[in-house]
ZAMARGU-4260 file (C-alpha; in steps of 0.2 Angstrom, whole numbers, plus 5000, padded with zeros to 4 digits):
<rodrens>
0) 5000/5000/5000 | 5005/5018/4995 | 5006/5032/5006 | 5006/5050/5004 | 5021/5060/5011
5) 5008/5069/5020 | 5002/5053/5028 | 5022/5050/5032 | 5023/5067/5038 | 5010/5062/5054
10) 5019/5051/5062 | 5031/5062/5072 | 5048/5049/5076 | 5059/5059/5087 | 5074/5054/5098
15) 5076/5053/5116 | 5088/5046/5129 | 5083/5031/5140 | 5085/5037/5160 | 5076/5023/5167
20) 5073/5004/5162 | 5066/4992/5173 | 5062/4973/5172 | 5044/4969/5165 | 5041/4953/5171
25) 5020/4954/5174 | 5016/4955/5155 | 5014/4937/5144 | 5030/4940/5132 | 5044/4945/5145
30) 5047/4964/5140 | 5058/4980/5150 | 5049/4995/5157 | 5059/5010/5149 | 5059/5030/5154
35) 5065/5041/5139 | 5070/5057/5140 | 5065/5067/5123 | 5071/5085/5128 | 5063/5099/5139
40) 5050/5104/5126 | 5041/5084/5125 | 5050/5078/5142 | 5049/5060/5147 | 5039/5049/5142
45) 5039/5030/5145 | 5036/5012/5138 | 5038/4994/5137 | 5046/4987/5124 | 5050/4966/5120
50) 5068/4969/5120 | 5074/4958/5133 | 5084/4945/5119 | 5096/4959/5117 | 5095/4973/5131
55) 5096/4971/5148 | 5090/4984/5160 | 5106/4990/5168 | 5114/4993/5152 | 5100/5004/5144
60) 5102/5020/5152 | 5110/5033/5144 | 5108/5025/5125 | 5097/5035/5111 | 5082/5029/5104
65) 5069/5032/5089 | 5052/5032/5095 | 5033/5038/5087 | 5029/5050/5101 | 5012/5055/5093
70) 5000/5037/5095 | 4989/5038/5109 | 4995/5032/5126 | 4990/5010/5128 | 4988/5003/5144
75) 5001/4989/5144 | 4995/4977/5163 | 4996/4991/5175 | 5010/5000/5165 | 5001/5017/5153
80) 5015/5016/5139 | 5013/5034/5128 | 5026/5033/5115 | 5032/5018/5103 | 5052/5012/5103
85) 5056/5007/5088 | 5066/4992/5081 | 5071/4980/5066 | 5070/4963/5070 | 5085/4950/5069
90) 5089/4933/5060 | 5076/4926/5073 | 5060/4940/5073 | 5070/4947/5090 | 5070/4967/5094
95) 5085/4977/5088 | 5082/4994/5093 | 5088/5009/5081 | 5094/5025/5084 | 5106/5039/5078
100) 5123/5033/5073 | 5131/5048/5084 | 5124/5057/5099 | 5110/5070/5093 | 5101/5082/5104
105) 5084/5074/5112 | 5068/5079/5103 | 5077/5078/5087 | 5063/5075/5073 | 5066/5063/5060
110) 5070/5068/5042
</rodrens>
């Protein structure tokens, strides 16, 4: 399916740093609580993400990460997540989170 860039232009992908990730262990598929920090005009925002083949929660912290910060907030157990990490997956359908090749301002829009 085709889009329009216009259609593109909605979804508002912006980078942030990870301040805070915790173990998720209530959900179904095990997953990590993450706190990202997108810059002092969107702030922090947080979400889970199914990451935990690659990441582990002590070593997330201060990497930078893409994430949709326009979708509406989803209730994830007891946990609101408001934005969407985002990732390519592996050789085996696992997360591989993406982000800027150097260090870039938070809140940086992608373009």
């Amino acid at each position: 399916m085709d889009i329009t860039f216009d259609d593109f232009a909605k979804v508002d992908v912006r980078v942030g740093t990870i301040v805070r990730a915790e173990p998720f262990p209530e959900v179904r598929k095990p997953a990590i609580k993450l706190w990202v920090d997108f810059g002092t005009d969107i702030g922090e925002k947080k979400t889970s993400a199914q990451i935990t083949r690659h990441y582990d929660p002590d070593t997330l912290p201060g990497r930078q990460v893409a994430a949709v910060i326009n979708f509406p907030p989803r209730q994830i157990g007891k946990f609101m997540s408001e934005v969407l990490v985002l990732g390519f997956p592996d050789d085996d359908g696992e997360v591989v989170l993406i982000g800027p090749g150097h260090p870039v301002p938070d809140g940086g829009k992608l373009y």
